[in-house]
Every structure is written in C-alpha cells, then in structure tokens.
N, C-alpha and C positions, 0 to 999 in steps of 0.2 A: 914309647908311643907318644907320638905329637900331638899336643890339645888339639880337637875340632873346635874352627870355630863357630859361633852362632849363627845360625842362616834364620828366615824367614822368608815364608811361603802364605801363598792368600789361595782359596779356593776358588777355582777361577769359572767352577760350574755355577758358583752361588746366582741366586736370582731375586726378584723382588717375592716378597714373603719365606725366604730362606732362615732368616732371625723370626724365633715367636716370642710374642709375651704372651704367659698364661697367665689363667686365672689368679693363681697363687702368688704371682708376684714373680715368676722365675723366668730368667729366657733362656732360649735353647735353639743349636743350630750344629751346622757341621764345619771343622775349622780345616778339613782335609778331606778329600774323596780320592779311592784308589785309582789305579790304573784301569777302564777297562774298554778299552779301545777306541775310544772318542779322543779327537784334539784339546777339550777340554778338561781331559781326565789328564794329561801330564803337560809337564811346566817347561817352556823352553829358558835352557839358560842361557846360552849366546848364539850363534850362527851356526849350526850345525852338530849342534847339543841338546838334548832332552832330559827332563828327569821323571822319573814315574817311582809312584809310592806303590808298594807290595801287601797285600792284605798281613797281619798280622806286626808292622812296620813300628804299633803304638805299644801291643800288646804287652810287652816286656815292662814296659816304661807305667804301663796306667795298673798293671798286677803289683808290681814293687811300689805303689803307692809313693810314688817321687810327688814332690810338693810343690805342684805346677800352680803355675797363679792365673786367675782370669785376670783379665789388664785391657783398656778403652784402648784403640792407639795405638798397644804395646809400650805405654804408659806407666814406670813403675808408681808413680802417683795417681794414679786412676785407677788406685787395685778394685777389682768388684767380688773377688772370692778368690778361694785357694783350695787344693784337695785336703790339705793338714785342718784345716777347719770346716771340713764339710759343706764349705758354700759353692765348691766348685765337682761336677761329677763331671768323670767323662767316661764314654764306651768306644768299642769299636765293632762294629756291624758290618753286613755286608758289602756297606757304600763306603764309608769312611770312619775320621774322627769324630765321634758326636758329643757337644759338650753341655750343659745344662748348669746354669749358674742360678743361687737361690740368690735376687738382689735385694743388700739392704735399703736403710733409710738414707745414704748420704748423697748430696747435689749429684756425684757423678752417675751416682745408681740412679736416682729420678731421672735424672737428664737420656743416660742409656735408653731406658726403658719408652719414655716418651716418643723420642727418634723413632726406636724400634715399631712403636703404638703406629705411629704418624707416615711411615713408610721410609725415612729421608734414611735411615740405618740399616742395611742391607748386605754388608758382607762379614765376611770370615778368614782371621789369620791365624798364623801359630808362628813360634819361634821356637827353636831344637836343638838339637848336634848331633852330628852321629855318631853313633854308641862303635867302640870297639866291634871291627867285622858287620856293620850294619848297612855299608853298601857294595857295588859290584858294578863297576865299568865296563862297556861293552861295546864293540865297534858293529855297526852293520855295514853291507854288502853297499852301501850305498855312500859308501864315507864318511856318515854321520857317527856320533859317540849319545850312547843312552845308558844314563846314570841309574841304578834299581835302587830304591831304598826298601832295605829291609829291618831295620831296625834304629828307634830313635831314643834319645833324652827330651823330655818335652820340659819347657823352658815357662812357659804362658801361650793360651789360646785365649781369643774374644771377639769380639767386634770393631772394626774397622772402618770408618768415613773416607778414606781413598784408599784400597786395596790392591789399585793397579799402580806398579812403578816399574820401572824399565831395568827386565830380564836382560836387557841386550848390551847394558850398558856394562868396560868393564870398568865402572868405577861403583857397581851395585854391590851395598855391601852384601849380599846375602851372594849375589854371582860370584865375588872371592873367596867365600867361603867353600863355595862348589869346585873353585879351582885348585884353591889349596890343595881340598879333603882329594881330587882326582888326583892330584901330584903326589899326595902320599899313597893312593894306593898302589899307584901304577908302581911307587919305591918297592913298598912292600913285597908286591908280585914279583919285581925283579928277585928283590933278594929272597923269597922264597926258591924261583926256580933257579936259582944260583946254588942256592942249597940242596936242592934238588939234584944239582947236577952234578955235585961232590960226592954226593953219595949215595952216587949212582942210580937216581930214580928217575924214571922217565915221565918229562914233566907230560901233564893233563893236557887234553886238548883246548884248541883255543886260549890258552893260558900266551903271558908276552911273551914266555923265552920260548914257544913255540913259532909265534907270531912274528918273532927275529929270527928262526932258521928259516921260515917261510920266505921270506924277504931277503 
C-alpha cells in the first residue's frame, strides 16, 4: 500500500464567532463539518471534483486516541496542545470535528486567545491522510467526480488566520494529495475487479471494471 499523503482542509461554513474563548482559559470550535447538502458542507478540489466528509470519518482516529496536536497555522512551532497530554480534546457530533484546546501561559497561547477575544481569529483547519479503505470515488450522471471521505489519520487541528487558499489550483499541495490518493484508488479497484474476474466473480455494480464493459 502507498503512503497517503498529508492534505489539509479549512471548514469553509466557519463564521465570525465560530472560535470561543471560555471562561476557563480554553477555546473551542469545529475544524471539519460533514457533508449535509449545502455547498458549503463539501470542499471543491478542482474543476469538476468535490470532496464530502462522512459522518463517522474522525471516529476511528479520535477512539484509538492518535496523538493529534493542536498547532496556530499548522505551525509545528505554534504547538498550543496535543491529545497525549490532555490539552487537546476532540469529538465528533452530529455537525463535525469538534475540538476544544485547554490553553497555556506561552506568547502563542496569549496571542491565540486574544485574536480569538478580539474577533480578528475566526476560522478552522485540520491536516489528515486517509486511513487505509477510508475513501470512495464516484462519478455522477453529470460528469463530475465526488470524493466520500470515510475514514481519517488526524495529523493537527486549530486555528487559522487565512483559511482560504485555492482548491483549484494544481500546484495546491493538499489538491495533490487528492490526486494522488484518487489515482491509487481507482489502481486498487482495477486490480481488484481484475481479480474478480479470474476467479470468476462478477464484479459489483458501478464498480470500474463494470464501468469499462459499460463503455
């Protein structure tokens, strides 16, 4: 199996008051929201591509307690917590990735915080891969390609000061990772119903090697 590589994604419903600061010093916000039939529930990757997150997409990754860092930026010098040390929780609900960071005393924690206070701090990223069989390419009726993610490796979530950068471009490193990860699946599938067809099992509908007798 071929490394995925690391993509990153901003949630693109975020709004002004999306990030809070509590009382206690901790902020909290959503670094992912699912698919649920709005344009701003899934992400376009280039011209005729989409990707859409699946409810249960984090689950795997936030149960096996992986040791995701919150990070300014995406920033590995801007750590602001981590799940191994309790300063970073995360959930998943019926909206998205919800992640709740306890912040300390240092410049970049104050600094976060204040932003956040002050309004100028308002969005939400994460950085991933996908997990072995965690996504699922699909063609619609309409000639477009729409990517499911169902399952991920969570890398760091946090806050963000420019959260928009261009899905369209392909020199976007998070867009090549999208391309890759499609290129190995679509291999995958071949050599599946390749294998399928040796021994003698009639491949699944809508599957490619259906998709090529079709054509």
């Amino acid at each position: 199996m071929a490394e995925k590589a690391a993509e990153r994604r901003f949630n693109q419903k975020a709004g002004a008051g999306e990030i809070r600061a509590t009382e206690s010093g901790e902020i909290t916000g959503y670094a992912a929201v699912f698919f649920d039939g709005s344009a701003g529930s899934e992400f376009g990757l280039w011209e005729g591509a989409t990707e859409r997150i699946a409810p249960g997409a984090f689950k795997r990754s936030i149960e096996s307690q992986q040791d995701t860092r919150a990070l300014f930026n995406h920033e590995p010098d801007k750590l602001l917590g981590r799940v191994s040390a309790g300063t970073l929780r995360l959930e998943e609900d019926g909206r998205g990735l919800r992640y709740t960071i306890s912040l300390g005393e240092t410049s970049t924690a104050k600094d976060v915080r204040e932003m956040i206070k002050r309004g100028d701090l308002t969005g939400s990223s994460f950085s991933f891969t996908i997990a072995e069989g965690g996504e699922e390419w699909r063609d619609t009726d309409e000639g477009k390609q729409i990517r499911h993610i169902t399952d991920v490796n969570l890398l760091d979530v946090g806050p963000v000061t420019f959260p928009a950068y261009s899905a369209t471009s392909a020199n976007s490193r998070s867009v090549k990772g999208a391309e890759r990860s499609r290129d190995l699946w679509e291999r995958e599938q071949r050599l599946i119903a390749i294998d399928a067809r040796i021994n003698g099992i009639r491949p699944a509908e809508g599957d490619l090697e259906g998709k090529e007798k079709e054509e």
